[in-house]
C-alpha positions in Angstrom: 85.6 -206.5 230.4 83.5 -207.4 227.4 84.7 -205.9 224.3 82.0 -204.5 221.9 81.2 -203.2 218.7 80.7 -199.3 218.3 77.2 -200.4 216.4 76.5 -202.8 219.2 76.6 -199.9 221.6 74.7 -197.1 219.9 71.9 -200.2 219.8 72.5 -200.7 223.2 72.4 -197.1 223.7 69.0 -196.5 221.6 67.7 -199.3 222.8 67.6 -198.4 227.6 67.0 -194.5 225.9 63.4 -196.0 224.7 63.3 -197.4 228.2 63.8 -194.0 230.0 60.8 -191.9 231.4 61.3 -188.1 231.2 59.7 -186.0 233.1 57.0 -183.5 232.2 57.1 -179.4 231.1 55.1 -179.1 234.4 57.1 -181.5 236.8 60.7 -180.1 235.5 59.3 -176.5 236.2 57.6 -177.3 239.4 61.0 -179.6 240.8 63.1 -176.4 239.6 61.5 -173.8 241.7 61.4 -175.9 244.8 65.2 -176.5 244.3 65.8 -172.8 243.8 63.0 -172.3 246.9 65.3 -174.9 249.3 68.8 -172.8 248.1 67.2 -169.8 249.3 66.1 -170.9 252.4 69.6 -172.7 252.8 71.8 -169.6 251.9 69.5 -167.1 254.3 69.8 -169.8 257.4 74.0 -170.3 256.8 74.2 -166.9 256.7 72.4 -166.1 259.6 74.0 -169.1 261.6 77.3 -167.5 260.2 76.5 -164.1 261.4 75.5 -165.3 264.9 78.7 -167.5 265.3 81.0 -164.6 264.1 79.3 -162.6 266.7 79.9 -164.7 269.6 83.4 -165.4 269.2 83.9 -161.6 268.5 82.1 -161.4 272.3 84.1 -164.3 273.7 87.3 -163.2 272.3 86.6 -159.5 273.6 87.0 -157.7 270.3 83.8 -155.6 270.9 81.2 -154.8 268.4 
């Protein structure tokens, strides 16, 4: 391992942060709501899939309704 200066890192640092592309108002926004848009979808479908399991092993294992 390479031993450095602290001054030769924060250079380092400064120096890939000027190489780093962030994204937009508009693109963090829109990449937000599709993320909380996919977790909804996700959470409603695992819930329904765990409803329907629970329900058949209830049926297979004869504990009724």
């Amino acid at each position: 391992m390479v031993k450095m200066s602290p001054t030769d890192y924060i250079r380092q640092v400064r120096s890939e942060m000027q190489k780093v592309t962030w994204p937009s108002r508009k693109e963090t926004s829109t990449s937000t709501i599709a993320v909380f848009i996919m977790v909804t979808f996700a959470s409603v479908f695992l819930f329904l899939a765990d409803q329907f399991m629970a329900f058949a092993v209830r049926l297979i294992l004869g504990l009724g309704l």
